[in-house]
C-alpha positions as CSV (number, residue, x, y, z in Angstrom):
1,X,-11.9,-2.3,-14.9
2,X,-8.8,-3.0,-12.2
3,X,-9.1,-3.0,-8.8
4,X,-6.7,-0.8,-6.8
5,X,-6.7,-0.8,-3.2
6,X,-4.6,2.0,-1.1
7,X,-3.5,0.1,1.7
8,X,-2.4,2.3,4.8
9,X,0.9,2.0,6.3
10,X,0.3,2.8,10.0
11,X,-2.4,1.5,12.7
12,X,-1.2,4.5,15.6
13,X,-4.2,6.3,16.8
14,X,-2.7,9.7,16.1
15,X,-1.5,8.5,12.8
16,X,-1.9,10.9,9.4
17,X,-2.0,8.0,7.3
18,X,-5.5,7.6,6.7
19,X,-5.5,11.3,5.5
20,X,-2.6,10.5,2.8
21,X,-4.5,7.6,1.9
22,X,-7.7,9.5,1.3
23,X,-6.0,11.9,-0.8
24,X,-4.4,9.5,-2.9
25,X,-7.7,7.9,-3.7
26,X,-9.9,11.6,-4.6
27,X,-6.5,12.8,-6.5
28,X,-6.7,9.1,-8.5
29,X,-10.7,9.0,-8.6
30,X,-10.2,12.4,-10.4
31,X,-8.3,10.7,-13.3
32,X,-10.7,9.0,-14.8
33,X,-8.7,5.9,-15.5
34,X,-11.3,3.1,-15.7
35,X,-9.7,1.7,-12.2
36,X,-11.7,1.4,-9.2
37,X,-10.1,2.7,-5.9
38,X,-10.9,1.4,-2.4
39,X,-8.7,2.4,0.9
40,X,-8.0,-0.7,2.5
41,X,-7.1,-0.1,6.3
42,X,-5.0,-2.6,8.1
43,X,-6.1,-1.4,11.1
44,X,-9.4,-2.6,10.3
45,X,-8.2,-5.9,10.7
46,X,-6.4,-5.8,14.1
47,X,-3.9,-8.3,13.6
48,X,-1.6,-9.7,16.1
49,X,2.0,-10.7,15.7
50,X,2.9,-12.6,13.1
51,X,2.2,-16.5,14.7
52,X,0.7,-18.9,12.3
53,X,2.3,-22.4,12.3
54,X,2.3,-23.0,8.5
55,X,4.0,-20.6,5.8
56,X,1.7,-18.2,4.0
57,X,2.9,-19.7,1.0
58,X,1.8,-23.2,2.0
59,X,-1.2,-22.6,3.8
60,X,-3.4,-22.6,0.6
61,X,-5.0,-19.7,1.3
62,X,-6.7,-21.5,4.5
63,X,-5.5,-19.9,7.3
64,X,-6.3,-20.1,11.1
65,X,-7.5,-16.7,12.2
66,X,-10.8,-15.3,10.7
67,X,-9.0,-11.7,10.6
68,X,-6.1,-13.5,8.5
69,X,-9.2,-15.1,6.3
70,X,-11.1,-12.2,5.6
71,X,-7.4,-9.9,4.8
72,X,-6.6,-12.8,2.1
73,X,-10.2,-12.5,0.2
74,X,-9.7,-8.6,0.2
75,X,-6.1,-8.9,-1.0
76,X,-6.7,-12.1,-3.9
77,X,-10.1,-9.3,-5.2
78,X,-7.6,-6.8,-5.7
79,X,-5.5,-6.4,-9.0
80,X,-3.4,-3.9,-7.5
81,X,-2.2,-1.7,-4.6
82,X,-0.6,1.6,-3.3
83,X,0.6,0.9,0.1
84,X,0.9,4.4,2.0
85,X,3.4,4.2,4.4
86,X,5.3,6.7,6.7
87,X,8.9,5.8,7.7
88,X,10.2,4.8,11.1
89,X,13.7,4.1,11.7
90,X,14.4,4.1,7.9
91,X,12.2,1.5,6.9
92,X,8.2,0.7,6.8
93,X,5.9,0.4,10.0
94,X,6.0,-3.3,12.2
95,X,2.3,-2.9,11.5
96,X,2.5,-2.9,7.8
97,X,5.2,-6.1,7.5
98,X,3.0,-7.9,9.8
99,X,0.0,-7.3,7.7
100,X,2.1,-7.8,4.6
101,X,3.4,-11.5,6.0
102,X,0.2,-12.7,7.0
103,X,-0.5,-13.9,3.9
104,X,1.3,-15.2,0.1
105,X,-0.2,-16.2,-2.7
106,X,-2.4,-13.6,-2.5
107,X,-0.3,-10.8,-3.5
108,X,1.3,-12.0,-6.7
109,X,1.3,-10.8,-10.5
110,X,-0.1,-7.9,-9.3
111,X,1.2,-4.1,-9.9
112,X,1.9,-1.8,-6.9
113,X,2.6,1.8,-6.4
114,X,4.3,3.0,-2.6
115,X,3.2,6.3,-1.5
116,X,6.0,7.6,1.4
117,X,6.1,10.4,3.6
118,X,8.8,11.4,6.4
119,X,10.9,14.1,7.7
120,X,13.3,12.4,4.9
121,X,10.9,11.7,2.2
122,X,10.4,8.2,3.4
123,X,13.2,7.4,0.8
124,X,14.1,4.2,2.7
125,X,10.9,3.2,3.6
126,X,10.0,3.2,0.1
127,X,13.2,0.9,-1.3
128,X,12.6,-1.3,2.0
129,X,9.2,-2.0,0.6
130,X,9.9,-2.4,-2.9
131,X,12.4,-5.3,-1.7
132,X,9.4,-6.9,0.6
133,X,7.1,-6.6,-2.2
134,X,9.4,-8.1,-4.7
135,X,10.3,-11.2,-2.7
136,X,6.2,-12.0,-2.9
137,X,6.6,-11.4,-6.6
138,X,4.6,-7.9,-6.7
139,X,5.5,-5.6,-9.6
140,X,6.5,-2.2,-7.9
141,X,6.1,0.9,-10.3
142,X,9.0,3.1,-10.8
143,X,8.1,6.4,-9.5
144,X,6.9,7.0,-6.1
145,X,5.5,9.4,-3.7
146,X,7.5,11.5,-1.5
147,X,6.6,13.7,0.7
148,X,7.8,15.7,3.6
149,X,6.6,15.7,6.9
150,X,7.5,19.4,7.3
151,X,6.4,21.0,3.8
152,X,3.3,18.7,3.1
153,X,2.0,18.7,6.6
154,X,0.2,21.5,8.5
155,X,1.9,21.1,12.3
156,X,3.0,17.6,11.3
157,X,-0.5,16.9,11.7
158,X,-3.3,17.6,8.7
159,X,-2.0,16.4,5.1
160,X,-1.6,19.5,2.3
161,X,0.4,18.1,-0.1
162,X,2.4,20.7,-2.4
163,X,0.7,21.2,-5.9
164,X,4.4,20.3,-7.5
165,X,3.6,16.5,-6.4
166,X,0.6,16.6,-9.0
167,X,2.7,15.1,-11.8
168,X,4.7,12.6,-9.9
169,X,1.6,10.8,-8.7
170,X,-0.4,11.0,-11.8
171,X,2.5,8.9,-13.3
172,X,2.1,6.5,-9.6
173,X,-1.4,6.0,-10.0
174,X,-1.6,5.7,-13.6
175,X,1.5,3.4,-14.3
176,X,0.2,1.3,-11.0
177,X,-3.3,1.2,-13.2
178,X,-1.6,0.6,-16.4
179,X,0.5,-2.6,-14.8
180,X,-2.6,-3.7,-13.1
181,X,-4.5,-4.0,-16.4
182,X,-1.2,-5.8,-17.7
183,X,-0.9,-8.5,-14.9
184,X,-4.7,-9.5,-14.4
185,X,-3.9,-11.1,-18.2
186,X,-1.6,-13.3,-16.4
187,X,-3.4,-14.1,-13.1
């Protein structure tokens, strides 16, 4: 069984994320794919601005902030990810880079799906994070979530997703699921 952790996106205090993310794990729990999901919240971890002396990639997974410590032993138990992330400015939350950054080795030969929403779709947030993800050797699934800000959200406010998104992130979850299983051979 794989590992799957949705990782939100955004750490604002009015933010919907959470909500998307919470959806995305029933909606995947309901598939029965032998994968275990787990929402991981970066603003859980409360990290400050990207400082650390030493690359991520030479820091040999020792870094010098307990928060930093305890995100790299969630991310290296993980075979896999969907990051959930809204779009600002055409690209993903300063929050979610940071997070992202904070670490290297951990995220590699693993699959991940990206869950976007936006009043455009989050169409650029999405291919800005496949490109982050790919420089840190993440394999990113083809098909992605999009979803509207002004059709899949009540007041812009409470997440109701339109039924038609059903197929499009069965094939997210389960091709995420599917490479997951694939990469742990090579980890």
């Amino acid at each position: 069984m794989v590992r799957i952790g949705i990782i939100t996106g955004s750490t604002r205090p009015a933010r919907v994320n959470l909500q998307v993310a919470e959806w995305v794990r029933t909606f995947a729990e309901e598939l029965d794919l032998d994968a275990q999901f787990e929402i991981v919240d970066i603003m859980e971890y409360d990290f400050p601005m990207f400082s650390e002396d030493v690359p991520p990639a030479m820091a040999n997974k020792e870094y010098s902030k307990d928060t930093v410590n305890a995100w790299s032993r969630k991310i290296d138990e993980l075979d896999g990810f969907i990051f959930i992330t809204p779009e600002y400015n055409k690209s993903i939350t300063a929050s979610l880079k940071n997070a992202i950054d904070y670490i290297g080795p951990e995220w590699a030969n693993k699959a991940a799906g990206i869950v976007g929403y936006g009043s455009t779709l989050a169409v650029a947030a999405t291919l800005s994070l496949r490109q982050i993800l790919g420089n840190l050797n993440i394999a990113t699934v083809t098909p992605f979530g999009a979803f509207s800000l002004f059709t899949d959200f009540e007041n812009m406010k409470t997440f109701k997703p339109a039924e038609i998104h059903h197929a499009t992130m069965e094939n997210v979850v389960t091709t995420t699921v599917n490479w997951s299983k694939g990469l742990k051979t090579i980890r």
